[in-house]
C-alpha positions in Angstrom: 106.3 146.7 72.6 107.2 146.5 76.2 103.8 147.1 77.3 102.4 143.6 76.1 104.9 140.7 78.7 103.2 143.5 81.5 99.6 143.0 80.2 99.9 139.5 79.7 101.6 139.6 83.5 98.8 141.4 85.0 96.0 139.2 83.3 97.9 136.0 84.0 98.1 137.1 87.7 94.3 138.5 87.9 93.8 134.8 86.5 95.6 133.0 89.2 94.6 134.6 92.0 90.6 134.6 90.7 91.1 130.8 90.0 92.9 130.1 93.5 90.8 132.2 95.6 87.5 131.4 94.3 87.8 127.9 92.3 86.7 128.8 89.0 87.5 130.3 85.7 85.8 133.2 84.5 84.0 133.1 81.2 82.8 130.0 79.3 85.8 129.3 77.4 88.6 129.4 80.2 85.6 127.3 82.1 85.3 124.9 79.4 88.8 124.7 79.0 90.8 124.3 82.9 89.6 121.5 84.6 91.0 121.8 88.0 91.0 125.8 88.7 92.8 126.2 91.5 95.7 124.1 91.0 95.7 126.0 87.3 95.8 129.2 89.3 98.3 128.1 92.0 100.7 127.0 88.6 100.3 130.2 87.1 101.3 132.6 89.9 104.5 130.1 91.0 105.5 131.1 86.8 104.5 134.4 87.6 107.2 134.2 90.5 109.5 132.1 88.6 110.2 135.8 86.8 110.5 137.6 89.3 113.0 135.5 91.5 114.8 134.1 88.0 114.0 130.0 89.1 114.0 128.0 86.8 112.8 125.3 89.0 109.9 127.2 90.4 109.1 127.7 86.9 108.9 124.3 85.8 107.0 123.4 88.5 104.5 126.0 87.5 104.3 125.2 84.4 103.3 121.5 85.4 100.8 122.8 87.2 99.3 124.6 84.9 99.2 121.7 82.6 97.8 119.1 85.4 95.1 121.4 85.7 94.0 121.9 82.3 94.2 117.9 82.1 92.8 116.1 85.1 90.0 115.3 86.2 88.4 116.5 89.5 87.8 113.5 91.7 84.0 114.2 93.4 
């Protein structure tokens, strides 16, 4: 049981880094689904850190991010 929060860590932090680093989701669902990839990514390794550091602030802030990315737009 204690096995799955470190899987779900790891992927979530493979994730972030992939979408920060290279400014796109991998696969066609993830693609489909986060709109701006690298503030998604930048979200979900500040919750990742969050954990780590036990901030709640850092946390809600990454959490934001992670939504604003699934929801806006990218302005070309």
């Amino acid at each position: 049981m204690a096995l799955a929060p470190v899987t779900l860590a790891v992927v979530l932090a493979v994730l972030g880094v992939h979408a920060l680093l290279l400014g796109r989701m991998p696969g066609r669902w993830l693609s489909r689904l986060v709109r701006q990839p690298r503030q998604w990514g930048a979200g979900a390794l500040l919750m990742l850190m969050s954990g780590s550091v036990d901030s709640r602030p850092l946390l809600v802030v990454g959490v934001g991010l992670v939504a604003l990315g699934l929801v806006m737009k990218a302005a070309h």
